[in-house]
N, C-alpha and C positions, 0 to 999 in steps of 0.2 A: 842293263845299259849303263855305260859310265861315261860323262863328260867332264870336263874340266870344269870346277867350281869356281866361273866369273860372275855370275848375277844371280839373283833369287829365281828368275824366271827357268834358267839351267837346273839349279837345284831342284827345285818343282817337277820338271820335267824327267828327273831322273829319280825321283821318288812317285811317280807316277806310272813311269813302269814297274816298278816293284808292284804295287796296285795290280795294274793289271797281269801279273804272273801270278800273282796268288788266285785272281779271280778266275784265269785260264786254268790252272789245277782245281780248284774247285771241282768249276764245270765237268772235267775231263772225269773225276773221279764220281762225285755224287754220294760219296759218301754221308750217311746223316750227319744232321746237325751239332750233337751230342756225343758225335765219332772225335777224340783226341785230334785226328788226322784233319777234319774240316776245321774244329774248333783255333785250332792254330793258326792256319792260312786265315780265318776271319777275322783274328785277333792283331795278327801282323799285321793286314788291310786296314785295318779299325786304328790302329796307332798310326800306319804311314797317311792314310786320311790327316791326321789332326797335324801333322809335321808339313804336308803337301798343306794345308789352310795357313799356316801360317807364312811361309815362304812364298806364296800368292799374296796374303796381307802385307808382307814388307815391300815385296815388289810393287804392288798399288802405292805404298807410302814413299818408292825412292823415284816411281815412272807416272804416278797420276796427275791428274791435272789440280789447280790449287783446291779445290772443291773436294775433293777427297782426301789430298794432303794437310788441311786444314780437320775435315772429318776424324780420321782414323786418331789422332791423339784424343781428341775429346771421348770415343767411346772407346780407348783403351784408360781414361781416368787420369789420364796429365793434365794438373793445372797448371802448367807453364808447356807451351813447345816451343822454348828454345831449343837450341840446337845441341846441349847439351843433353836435355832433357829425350829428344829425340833420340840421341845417341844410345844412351843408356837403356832405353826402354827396348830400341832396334835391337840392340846385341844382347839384353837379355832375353827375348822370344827365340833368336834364333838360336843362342847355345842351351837353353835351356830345351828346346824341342828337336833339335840334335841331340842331345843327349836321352831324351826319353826313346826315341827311335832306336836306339841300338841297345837300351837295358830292354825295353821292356820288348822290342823283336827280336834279341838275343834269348831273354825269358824265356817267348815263346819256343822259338827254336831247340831250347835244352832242354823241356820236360815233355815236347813231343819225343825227343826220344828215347826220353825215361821212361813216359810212357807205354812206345810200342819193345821196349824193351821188358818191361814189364809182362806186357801182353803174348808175345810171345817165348818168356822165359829165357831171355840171355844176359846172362849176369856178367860184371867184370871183378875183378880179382880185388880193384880199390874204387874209392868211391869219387864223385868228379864228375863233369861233362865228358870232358877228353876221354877219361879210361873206356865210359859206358857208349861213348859214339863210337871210339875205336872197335869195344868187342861189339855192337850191333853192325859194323859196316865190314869187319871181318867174318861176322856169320854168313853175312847178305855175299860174301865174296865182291865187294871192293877192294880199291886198294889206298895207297896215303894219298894220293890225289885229291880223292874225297873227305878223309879226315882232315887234311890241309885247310879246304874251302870254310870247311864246319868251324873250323880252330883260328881263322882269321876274325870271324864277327866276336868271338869271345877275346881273342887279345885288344881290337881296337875296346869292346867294352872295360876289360879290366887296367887298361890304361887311362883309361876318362876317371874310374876309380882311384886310380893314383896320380890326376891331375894332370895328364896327359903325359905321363913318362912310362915305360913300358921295363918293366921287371919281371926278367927272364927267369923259367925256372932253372934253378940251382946258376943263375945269373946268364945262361943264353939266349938269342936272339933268334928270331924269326922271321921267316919270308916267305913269302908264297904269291904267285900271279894266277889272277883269275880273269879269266879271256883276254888276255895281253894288259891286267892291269896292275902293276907290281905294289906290295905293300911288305914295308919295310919296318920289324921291329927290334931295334940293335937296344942289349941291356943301359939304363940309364940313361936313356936318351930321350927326347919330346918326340912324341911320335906324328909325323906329318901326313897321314894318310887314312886320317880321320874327319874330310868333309862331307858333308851330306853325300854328293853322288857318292864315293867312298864306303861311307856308309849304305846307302842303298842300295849299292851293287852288291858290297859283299852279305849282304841279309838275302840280297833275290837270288845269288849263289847259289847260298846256301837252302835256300827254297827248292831249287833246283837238284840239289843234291835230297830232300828229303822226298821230291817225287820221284828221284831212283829206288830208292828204300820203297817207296809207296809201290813201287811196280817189283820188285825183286822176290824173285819165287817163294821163299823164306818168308815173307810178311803177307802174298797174298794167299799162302796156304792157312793163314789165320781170317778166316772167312768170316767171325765174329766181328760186333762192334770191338772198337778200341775204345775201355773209357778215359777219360779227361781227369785221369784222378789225382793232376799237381797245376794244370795251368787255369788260372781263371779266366773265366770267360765274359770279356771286354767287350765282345763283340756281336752274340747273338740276339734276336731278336728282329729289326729291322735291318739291318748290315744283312746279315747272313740270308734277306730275301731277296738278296743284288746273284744271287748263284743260277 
């Protein structure tokens, strides 16, 4: 789901779906706990939780009433709330939990399919996300549609890694629309299509595109666990009892 990013409670809202598509494939599959393939979707849930908490926390601090808006800085540790003080503390929660949402759900994303690439023995020629998503979604018989979606959460990430400007390889630019939502990354430029929904959209995408995989003859003739033998797991435990 992707809406235009006007207020924290938007944002919220569209990192909430992300939530519940992870928790929908879950379900649908059942896979254990300990399966690479569960391990990820509870991983992704488990960090967009903490990004949906705090986008709720800011929207209480810009929509609540003085009683809470008076609250929330004392128990984030502000000994002054002016409005400077506010400020700073505001845009450091939000870009800083922006930014965990798309390393560490892009994370997960890239070593489940190192993982199931693993698991069932298909190798690429070099080594990368890109190369190893490409030869598993060309085993599975997809086509660039799908590598497209996969390869959009990794440029908005590796542009957050260079500060928000996007360096193309061998200097070209990239683009790709995901259910009519276009994202634009032209070499040496600030890339604008890196807000939370933005973000959230293109990770549940991408989520989507790994329940293709999940269902694709090729991966369920591997009838075996899949283990989890690159992504840590953030998540299990009490999370993973929500399935």
């Amino acid at each position: 789901m992707f809406k235009e990013s006007k207020t924290q409670k938007v944002d919220a809202e569209c990192i909430l779906h992300l939530v519940e598509t992870c928790t929908g494939i879950i379900k649908k599959y059942g896979f254990p706990d300990n399966d690479a393939r569960t391990t990820t979707l509870v991983n992704v849930r488990v960090v967009s939780y903490s990004s949906l908490g705090i986008c709720n926390l800011l929207d209480s601090w810009s929509i609540g009433d003085d009683v809470v808006r008076q609250a929330i800085p004392q128990l984030l540790g502000l000994d002054k709330a002016d409005n400077k003080s506010v400020r700073f503390m505001g845009d450091s929660l939000h870009k800083t939990s922006k930014l965990s949402l798309i390393l560490l759900g892009q994370f997960q994303i890239e070593n489940c399919i190192a993982n199931i690439c693993n698991a069932i023995g298909v190798e690429s020629n070099t080594m990368g996300f890109y190369n190893k998503a490409d030869a598993l979604l060309s085993h599975c018989g997809f086509d660039q549609d799908e590598l497209d979606i996969l390869n959009t959460g990794a440029q908005i990430r590796n542009s957050l890694h260079s500060n928000g400007i996007h360096h193309g390889y061998r200097g070209g630019n990239f683009h790709s629309e995901l259910k009519g939502v276009q994202y634009d990354f032209i070499d040496g430029q600030k890339v604008s299509c890196a807000s939370f929904p933005h973000i959230a959209h293109a990770l549940e995408c991408s989520i989507e595109v790994l329940d293709e995989i999940f269902s694709a003859r090729q991966v369920k003739a591997h009838t075996s666990l899949i283990p989890d033998a690159y992504a840590m797991t953030i998540g299990l435990g009490t999370d993973a009892e929500e399935k």
